[in-house]
C-alpha positions as CSV (number, residue, x, y, z in Angstrom):
1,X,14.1,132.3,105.7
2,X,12.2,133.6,102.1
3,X,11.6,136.1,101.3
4,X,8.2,136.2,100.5
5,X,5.3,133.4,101.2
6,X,5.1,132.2,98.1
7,X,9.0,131.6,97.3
8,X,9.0,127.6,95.8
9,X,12.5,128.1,95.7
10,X,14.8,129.9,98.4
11,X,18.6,129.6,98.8
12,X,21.1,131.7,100.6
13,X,24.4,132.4,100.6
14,X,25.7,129.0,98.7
15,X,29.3,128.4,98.7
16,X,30.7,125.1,96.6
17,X,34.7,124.5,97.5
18,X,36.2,121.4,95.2
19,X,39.7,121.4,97.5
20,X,41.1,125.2,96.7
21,X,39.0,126.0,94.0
22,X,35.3,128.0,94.8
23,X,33.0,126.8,92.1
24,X,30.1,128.7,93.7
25,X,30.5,132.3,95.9
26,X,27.5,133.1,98.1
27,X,24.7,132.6,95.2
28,X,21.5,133.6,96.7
29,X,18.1,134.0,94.5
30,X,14.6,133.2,95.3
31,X,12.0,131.9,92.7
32,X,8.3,132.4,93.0
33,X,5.4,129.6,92.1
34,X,4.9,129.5,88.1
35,X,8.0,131.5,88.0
36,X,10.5,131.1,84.9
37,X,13.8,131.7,86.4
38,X,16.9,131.7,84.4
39,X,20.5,131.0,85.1
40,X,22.7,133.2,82.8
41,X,26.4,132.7,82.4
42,X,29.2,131.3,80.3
43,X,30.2,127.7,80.6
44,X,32.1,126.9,83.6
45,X,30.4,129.9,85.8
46,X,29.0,127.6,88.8
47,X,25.6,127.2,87.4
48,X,25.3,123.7,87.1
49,X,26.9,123.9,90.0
50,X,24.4,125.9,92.2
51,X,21.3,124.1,90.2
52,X,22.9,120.9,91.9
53,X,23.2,122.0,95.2
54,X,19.4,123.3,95.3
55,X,17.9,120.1,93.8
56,X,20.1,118.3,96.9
57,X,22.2,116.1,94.2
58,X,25.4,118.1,95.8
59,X,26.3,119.1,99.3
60,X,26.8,123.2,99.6
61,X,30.3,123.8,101.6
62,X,28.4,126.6,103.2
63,X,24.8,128.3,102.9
64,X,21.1,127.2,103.2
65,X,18.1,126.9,101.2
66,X,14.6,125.3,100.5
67,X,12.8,123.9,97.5
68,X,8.7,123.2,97.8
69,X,9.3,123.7,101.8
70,X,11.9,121.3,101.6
71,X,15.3,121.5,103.0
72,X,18.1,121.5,100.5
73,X,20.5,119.6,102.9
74,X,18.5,117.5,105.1
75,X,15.4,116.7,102.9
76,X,16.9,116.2,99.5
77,X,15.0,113.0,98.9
78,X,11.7,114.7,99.9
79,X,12.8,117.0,96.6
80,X,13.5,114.8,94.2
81,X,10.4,113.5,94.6
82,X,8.7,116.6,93.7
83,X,11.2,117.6,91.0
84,X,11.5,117.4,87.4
85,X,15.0,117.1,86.3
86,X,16.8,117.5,82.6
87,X,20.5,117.5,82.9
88,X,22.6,118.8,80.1
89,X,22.7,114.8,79.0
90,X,19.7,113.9,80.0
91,X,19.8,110.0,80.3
92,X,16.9,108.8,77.1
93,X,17.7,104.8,76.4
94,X,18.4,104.5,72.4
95,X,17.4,100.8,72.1
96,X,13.7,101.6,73.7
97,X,10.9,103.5,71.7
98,X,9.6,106.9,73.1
99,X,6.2,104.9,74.4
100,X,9.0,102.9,76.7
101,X,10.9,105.1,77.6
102,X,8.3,106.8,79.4
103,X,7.0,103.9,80.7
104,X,10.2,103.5,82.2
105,X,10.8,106.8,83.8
106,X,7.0,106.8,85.4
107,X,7.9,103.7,87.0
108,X,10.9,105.6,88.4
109,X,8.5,107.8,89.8
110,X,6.3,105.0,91.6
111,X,3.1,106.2,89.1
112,X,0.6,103.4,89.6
113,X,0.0,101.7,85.7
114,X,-3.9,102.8,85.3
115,X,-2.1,106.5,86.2
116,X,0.9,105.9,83.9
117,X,-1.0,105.6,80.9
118,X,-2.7,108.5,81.3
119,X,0.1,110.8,82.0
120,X,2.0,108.8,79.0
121,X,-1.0,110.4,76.2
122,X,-1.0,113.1,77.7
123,X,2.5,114.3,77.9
124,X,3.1,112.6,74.3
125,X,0.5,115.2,72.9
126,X,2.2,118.0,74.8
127,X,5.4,117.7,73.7
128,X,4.3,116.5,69.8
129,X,5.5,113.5,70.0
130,X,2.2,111.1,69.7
131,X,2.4,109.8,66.3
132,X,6.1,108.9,67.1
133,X,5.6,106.9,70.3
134,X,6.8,103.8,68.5
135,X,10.1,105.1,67.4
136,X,13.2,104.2,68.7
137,X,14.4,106.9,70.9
138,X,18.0,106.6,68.6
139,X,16.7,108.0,65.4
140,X,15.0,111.0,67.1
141,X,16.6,114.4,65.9
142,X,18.2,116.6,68.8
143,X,15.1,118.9,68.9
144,X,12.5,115.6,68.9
145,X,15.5,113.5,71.4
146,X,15.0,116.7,73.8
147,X,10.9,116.9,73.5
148,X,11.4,113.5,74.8
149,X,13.5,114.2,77.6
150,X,11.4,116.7,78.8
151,X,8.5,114.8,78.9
152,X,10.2,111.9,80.6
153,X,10.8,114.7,82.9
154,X,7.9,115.5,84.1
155,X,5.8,112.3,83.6
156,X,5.1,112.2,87.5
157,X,3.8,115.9,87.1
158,X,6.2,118.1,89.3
159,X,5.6,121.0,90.8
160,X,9.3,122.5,90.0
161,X,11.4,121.6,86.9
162,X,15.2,122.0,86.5
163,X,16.4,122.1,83.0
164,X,19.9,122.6,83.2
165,X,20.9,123.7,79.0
166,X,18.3,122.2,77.9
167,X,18.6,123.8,74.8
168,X,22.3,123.0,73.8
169,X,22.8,121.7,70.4
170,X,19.5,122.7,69.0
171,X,18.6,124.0,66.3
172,X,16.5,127.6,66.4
173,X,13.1,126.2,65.2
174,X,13.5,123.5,67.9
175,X,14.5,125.9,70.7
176,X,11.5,128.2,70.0
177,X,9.3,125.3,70.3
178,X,11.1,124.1,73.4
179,X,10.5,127.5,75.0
180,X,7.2,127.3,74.1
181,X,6.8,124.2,76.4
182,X,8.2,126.0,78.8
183,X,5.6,128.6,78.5
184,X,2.7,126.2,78.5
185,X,3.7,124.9,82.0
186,X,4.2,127.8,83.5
187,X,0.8,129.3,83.2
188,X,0.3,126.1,84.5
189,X,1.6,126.8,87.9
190,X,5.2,125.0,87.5
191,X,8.3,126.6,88.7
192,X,10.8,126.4,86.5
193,X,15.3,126.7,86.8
194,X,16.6,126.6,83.8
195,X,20.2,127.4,83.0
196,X,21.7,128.9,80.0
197,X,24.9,130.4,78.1
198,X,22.5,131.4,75.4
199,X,22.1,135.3,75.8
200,X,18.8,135.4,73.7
201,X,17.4,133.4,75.6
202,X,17.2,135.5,78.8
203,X,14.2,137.1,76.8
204,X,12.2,134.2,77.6
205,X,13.0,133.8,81.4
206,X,10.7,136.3,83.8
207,X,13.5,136.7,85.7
208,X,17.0,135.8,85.8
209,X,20.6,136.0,87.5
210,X,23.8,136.5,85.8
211,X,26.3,134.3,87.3
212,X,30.2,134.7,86.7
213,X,33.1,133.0,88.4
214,X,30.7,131.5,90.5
215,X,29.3,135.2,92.0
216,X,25.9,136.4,90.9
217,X,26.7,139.9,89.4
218,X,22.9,140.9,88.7
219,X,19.5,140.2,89.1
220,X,16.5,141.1,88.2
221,X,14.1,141.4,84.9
222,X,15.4,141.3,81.8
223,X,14.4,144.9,80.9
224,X,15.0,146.0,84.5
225,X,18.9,144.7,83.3
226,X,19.0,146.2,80.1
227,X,17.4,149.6,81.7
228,X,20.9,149.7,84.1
229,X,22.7,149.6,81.2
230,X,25.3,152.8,82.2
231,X,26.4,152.9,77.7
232,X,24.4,153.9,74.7
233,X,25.2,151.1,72.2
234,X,25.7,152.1,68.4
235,X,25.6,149.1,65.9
236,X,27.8,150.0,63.0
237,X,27.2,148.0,59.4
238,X,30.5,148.7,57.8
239,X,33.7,147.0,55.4
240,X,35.9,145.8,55.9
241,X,34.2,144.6,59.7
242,X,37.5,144.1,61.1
243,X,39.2,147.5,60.5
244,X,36.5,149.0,61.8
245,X,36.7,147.1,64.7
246,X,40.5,147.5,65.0
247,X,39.8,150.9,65.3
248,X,36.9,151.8,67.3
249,X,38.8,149.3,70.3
250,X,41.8,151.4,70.0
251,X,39.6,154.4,70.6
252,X,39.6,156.3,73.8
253,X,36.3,157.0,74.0
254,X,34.8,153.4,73.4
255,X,34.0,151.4,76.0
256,X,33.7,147.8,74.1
257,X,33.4,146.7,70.7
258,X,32.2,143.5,69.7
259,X,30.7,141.5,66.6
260,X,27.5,141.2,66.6
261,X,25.9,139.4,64.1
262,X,26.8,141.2,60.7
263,X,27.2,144.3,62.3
264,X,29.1,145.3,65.5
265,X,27.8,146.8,68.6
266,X,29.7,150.0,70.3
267,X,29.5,151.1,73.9
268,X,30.4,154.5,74.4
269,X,29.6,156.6,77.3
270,X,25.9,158.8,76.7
271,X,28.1,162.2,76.3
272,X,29.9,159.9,73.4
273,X,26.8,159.0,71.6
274,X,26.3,161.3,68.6
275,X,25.9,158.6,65.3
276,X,27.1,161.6,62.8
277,X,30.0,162.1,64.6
278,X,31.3,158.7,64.7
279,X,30.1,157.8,61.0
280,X,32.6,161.0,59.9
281,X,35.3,159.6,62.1
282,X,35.1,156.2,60.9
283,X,34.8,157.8,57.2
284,X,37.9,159.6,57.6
285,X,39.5,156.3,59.1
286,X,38.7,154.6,55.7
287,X,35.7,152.6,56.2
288,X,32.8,152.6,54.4
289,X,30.3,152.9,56.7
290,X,26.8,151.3,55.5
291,X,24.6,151.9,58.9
292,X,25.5,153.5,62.3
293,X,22.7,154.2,64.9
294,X,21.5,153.9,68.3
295,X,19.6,150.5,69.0
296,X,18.8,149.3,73.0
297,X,21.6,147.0,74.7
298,X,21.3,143.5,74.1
299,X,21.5,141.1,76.7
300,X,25.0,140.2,75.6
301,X,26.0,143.8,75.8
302,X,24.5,143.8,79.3
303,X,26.5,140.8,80.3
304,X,29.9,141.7,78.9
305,X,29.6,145.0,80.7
306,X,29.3,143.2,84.1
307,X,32.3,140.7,83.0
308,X,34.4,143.5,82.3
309,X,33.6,145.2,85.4
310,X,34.1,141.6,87.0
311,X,37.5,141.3,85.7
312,X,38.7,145.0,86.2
313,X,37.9,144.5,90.2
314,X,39.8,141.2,90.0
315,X,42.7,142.7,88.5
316,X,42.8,145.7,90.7
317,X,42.9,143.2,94.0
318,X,45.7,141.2,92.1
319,X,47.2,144.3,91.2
320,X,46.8,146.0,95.2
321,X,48.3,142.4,97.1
């Protein structure tokens, strides 16, 4: 069934009905030992969803798969065993201390006292959190309130981690040193799933599927993505933003235009791509245009493509019944 020997994680075909509605539409994606896979996609796209089906905390309608040489169906208990889990509200109790709290999720996880304490220093130190193991868990920050959950995560040391947002609500310091954790256990050997609506973040993932309306649209690295990009992309500095905008999405020739940032990004098809051309255009349309210039696709630019593309199928079957 995997595709390769070393696949810790292998499902196939997943489908997820809820009555009429498909939540998930034949997902299928394999993830290799020490792997950091991500789950990209807006909210709502079925990757909670899938992430629940392949940790065996839902039933798939249809499909198959295998976590740590586990069935996702029939062996779900053997998994959570060998799983670390963060959900988007990851479960920390405010009236215990950080020290407690951990003590109380490694008893979850059957570790025997002597072991307990161990794990407890060690996983404090990892995640920074030692000199604050007396605080009450309810006046941690976010970013220190999600160092905890991870930790309470992975107190029993699992060979696969799920993180499912893990990063939502944090600020940018705080998700850099979350990733960084990340990081750490990877080399480490862990596999990690984590899920995401964050585009930058895709950066940080080895590999990674898109997911939309519940179908995965790509896979693969996240240069290997950005190298299938079919636009060039032109970011465009200019005032006023919006007219600009106004008029480069009523242009033939463009593709999309979106903010981005300060600036706004432009795809237009390769033959389209000459910066001096479009700076005079935009000139003679009244903007003032401060920068214009080729720069790489973005992950979001890579993503929105896909959508449209996505969406322009979907509308051509509603169109064609």
């Amino acid at each position: 069934m995997t595709e390769s020997n070393d696949a810790v994680i292998d499902v196939r075909d997943l489908v997820k009905r809820f009555g009429d509605f498909t939540a998930v539409n034949y997902v299928s994606f394999s993830v290799k030992r020490g792997e950091i896979f991500g789950f990209l996609g807006p909210n709502g796209a079925g990757k909670t969803t899938t992430m629940r089906m392949a940790c065996g905390l839902l039933t798939p309608t249809s499909g198959s798969g295998q976590v740590a040489g586990f069935d996702i169906v029939t062996q779900a208990e053997e998994i959570k065993r060998r799983l670390g889990y963060m959900s988007q509200r990851f479960s920390l109790y405010d009236d215990l201390t950080v020290n407690e709290n951990l003590e109380f999720y490694g008893g979850i996880y059957g570790l025997p006292a002597a072991r307990l304490d161990q794990r407890r220093a060690e996983v404090l130190d990892q995640v920074g959190l030692t000199g604050m193991k007396g605080r009450l868990a309810a006046h941690l920050s976010v970013g220190y309130r999600q160092r905890l959950g991870l930790a309470c995560a992975v107190i029993h040391e699992p060979p696969v981690l799920f993180l499912d947002e893990p990063t939502s609500g944090v600020d940018p310091v705080s998700r850099r040193r979350f990733w960084d954790l990340i990081d750490q256990m990877s080399a480490t050997g862990v596999t990690v799933l984590v899920t995401t609506h964050v585009m930058d973040e895709a950066e940080f993932c080895h590999r990674l599927v898109m997911i939309y309306r519940g179908r995965r649209v790509a896979m693969g690295r996240p240069a290997e993505l950005r190298s299938a990009y079919p636009n060039t992309v032109l970011e465009v500095a200019a005032s006023p933003l919006m007219t600009a905008l106004a008029w480069l999405q009523s242009h033939p020739a463009v593709e999309e235009a979106a903010v981005f940032g300060t600036a706004l990004h432009v795809s237009v098809p390769r033959a389209d791509a000459d910066p001096e051309r479009w700076r005079a255009a935009l000139t003679a349309a009244g903007v003032a245009v401060q920068r214009l210039q080729l720069v790489p696709p973005s992950m979001e630019d890579v993503f929105v493509s896909l959508v449209a593309e996505v969406d322009r199928e979907a509308a051509d079957e509603g169109g064609s019944e």
